[in-house]
Backbone as CSV, one residue per row, in Angstrom:
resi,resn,N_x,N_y,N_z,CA_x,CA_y,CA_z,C_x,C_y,C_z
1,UNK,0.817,-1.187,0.000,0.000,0.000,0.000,0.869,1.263,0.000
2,UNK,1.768,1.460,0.893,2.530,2.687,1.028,4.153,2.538,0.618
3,UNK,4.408,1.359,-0.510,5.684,1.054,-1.109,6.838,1.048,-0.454
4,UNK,7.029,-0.039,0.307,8.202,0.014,0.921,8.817,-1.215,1.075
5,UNK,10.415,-1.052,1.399,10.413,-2.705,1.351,11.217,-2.789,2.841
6,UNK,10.896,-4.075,3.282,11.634,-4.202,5.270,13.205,-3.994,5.452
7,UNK,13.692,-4.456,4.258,15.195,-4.186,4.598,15.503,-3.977,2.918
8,UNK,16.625,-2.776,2.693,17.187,-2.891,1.883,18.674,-2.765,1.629
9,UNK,19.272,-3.884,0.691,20.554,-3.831,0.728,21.100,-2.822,-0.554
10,UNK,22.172,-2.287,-0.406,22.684,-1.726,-0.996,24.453,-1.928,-0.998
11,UNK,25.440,-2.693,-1.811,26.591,-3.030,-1.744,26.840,-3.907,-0.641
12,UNK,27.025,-3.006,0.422,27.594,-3.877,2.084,26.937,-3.081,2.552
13,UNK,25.659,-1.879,2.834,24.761,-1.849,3.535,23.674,-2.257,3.461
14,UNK,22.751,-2.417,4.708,21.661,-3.024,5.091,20.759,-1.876,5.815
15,UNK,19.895,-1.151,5.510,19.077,-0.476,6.468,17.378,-1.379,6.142
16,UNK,17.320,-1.538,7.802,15.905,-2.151,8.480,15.105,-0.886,8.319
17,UNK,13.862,-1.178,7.814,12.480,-0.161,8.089,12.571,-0.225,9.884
18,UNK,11.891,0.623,10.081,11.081,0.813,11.381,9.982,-0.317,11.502
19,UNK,10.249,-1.481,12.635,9.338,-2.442,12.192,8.866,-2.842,13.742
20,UNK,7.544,-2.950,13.451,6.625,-2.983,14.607,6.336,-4.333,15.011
21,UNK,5.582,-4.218,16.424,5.576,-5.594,16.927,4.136,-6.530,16.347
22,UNK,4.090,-6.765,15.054,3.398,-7.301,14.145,3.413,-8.773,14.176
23,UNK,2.269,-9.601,14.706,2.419,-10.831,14.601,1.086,-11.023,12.920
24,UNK,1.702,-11.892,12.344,0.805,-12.560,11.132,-0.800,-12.505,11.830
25,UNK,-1.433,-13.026,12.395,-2.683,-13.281,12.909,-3.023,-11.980,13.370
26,UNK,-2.434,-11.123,13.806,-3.338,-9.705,14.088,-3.250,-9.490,16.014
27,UNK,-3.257,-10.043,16.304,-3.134,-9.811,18.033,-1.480,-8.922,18.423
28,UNK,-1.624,-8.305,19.201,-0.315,-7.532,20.059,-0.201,-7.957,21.392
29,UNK,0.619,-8.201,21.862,0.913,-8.779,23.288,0.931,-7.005,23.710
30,UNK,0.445,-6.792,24.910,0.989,-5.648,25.708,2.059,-5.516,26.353
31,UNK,2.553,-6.214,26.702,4.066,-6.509,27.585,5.167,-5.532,26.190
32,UNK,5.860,-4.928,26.852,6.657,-3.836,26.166,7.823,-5.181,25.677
33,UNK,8.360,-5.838,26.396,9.786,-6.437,26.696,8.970,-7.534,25.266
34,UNK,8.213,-8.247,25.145,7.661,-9.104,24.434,7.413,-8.341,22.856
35,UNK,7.327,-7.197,23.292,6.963,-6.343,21.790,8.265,-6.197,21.266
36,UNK,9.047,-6.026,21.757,10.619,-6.013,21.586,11.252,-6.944,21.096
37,UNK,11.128,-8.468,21.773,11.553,-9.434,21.114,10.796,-9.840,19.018
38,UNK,9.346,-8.942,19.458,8.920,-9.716,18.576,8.994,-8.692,17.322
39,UNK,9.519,-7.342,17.413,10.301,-6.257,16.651,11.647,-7.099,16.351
40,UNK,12.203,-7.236,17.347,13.821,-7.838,16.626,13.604,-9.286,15.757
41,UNK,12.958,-10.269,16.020,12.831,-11.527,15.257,12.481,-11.017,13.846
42,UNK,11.636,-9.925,13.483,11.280,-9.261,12.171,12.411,-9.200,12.002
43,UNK,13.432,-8.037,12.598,14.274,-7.690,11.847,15.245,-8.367,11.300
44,UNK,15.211,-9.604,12.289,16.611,-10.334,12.371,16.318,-11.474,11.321
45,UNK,15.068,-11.672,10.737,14.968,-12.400,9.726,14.686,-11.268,8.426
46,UNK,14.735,-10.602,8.104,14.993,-8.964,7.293,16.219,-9.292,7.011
47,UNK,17.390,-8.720,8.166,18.582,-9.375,7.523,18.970,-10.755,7.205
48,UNK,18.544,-11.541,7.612,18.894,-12.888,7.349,18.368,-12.860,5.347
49,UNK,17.015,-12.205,5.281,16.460,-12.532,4.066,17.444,-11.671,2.621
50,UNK,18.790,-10.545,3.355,19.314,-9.944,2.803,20.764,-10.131,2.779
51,UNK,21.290,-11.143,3.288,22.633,-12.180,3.561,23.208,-11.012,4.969
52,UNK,22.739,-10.902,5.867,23.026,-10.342,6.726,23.124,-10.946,7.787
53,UNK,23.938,-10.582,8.880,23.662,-11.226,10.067,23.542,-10.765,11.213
54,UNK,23.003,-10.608,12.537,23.269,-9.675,13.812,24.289,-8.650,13.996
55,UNK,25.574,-9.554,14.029,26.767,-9.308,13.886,27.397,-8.265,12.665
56,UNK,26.639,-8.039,11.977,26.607,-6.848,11.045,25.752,-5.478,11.432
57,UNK,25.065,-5.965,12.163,24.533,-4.420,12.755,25.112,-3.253,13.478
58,UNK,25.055,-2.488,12.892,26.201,-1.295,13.657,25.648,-0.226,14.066
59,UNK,23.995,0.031,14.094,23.366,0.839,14.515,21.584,0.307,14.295
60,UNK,21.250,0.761,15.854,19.591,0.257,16.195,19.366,2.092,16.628
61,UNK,18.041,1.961,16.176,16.870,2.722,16.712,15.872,2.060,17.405
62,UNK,15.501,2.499,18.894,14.413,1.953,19.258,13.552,3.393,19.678
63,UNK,12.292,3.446,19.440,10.960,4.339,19.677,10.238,3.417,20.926
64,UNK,10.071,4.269,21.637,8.828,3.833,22.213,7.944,4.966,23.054
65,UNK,6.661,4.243,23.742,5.713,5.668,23.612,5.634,5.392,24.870
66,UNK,6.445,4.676,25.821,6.081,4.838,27.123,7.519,4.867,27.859
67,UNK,8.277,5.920,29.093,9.266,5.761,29.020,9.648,5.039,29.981
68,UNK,9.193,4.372,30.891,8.631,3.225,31.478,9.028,2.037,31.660
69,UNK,9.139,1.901,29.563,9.458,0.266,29.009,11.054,0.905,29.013
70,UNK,12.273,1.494,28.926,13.279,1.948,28.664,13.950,0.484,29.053
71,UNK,14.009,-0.024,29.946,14.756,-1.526,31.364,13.676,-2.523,30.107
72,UNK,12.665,-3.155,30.343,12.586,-4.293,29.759,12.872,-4.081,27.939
73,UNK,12.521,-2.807,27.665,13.174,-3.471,26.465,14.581,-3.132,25.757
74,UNK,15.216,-2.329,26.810,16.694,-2.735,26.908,17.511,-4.050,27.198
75,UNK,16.684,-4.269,27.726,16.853,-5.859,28.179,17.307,-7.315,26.757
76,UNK,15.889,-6.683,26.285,15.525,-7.512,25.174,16.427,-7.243,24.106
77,UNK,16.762,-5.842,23.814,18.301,-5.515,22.943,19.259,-5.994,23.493
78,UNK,19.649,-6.559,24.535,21.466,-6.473,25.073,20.530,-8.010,24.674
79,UNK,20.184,-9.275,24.988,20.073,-10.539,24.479,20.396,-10.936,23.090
80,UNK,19.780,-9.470,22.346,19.977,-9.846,20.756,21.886,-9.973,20.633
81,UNK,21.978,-8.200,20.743,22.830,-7.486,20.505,23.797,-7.075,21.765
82,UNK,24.500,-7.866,22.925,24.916,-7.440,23.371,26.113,-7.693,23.279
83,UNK,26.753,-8.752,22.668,28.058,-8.708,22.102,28.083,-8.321,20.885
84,UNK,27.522,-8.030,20.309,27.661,-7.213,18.644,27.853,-5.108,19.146
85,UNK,27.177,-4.757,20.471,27.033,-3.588,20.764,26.803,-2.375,19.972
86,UNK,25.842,-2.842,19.158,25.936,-1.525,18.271,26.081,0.195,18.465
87,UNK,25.677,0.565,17.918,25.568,2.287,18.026,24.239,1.973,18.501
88,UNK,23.289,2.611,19.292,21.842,2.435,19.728,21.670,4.031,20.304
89,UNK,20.503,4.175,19.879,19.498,5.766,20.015,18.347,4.764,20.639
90,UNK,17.358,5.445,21.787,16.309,4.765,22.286,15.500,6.250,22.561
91,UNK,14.331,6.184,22.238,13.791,7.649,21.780,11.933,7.735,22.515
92,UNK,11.847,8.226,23.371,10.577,8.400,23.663,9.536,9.530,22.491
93,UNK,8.405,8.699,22.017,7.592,9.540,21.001,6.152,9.571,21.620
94,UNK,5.783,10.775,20.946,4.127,10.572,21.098,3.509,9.405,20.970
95,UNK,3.339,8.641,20.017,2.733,7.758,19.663,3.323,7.158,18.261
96,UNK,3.000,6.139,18.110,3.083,4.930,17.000,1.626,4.660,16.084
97,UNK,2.155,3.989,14.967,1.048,4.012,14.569,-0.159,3.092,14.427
98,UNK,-0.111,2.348,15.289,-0.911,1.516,16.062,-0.856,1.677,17.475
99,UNK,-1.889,2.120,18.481,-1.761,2.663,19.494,-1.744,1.375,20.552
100,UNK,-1.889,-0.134,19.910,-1.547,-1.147,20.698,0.152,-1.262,20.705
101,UNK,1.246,-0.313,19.590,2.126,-0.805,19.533,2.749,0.523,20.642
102,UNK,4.380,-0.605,21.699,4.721,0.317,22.515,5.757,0.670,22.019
103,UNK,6.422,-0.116,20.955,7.596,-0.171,20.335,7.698,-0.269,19.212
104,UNK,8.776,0.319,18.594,9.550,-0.202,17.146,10.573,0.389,16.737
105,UNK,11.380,-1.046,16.156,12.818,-0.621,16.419,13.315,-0.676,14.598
106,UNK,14.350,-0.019,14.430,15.139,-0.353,13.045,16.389,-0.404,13.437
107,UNK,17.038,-0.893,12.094,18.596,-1.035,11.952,18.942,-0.742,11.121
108,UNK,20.085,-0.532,11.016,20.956,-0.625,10.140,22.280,-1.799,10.187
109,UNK,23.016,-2.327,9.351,23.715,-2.990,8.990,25.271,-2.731,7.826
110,UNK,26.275,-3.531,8.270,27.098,-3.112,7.133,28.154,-4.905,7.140
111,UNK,27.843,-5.511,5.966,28.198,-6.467,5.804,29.752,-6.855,5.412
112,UNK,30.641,-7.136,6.076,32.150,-7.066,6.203,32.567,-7.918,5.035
113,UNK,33.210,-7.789,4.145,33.826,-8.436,3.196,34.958,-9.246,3.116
């Protein structure tokens, strides 16, 4: 609908859309820390679908609309990414665009040759 694609590669970069805690069937868990995991599994199969790997990520954005969740879903980043350590921005916003969503995170990537 609004033309976009989840990850795009370009040479040896990788930039992730902004990707929300979207399950196939339509339901949102409320738990912030759970919205988090289920933002990074998007992404982390995004890069996988673009020969990428964790370990290529060198910068995350995380949004969220409550500042609250900052601890659980920091949490949920240092599990992904805590020996990869990227560059990370964590950003309190008005709102998202689903007001069930508390989170959503992007990346970026740069694939080592």
């Amino acid at each position: 609908m609004i033309g976009f694609s989840r990850a795009v590669r370009v040479g040896d970069r990788v930039l992730v859309a902004g990707t929300a805690p979207v399950w196939p069937d339509g339901p949102c868990d409320p738990d912030p820390g759970v919205q988090a995991r289920r933002c990074l599994e998007i992404v982390l199969d995004a890069l996988a679908d673009v020969g990428a790997a964790p370990g290529d990520v060198v910068r995350t954005r995380i949004y969220l609309t409550q500042r609250n969740d900052v601890s659980a879903v920091g949490r949920v980043h240092g599990e992904v990414f805590g020996d990869v350590r990227p560059a990370a921005t964590m950003v309190v916003v008005a709102a998202l665009v689903d007001p069930r969503w508390r989170v959503e995170i992007e990346a970026e990537a740069i694939i080592a040759g």
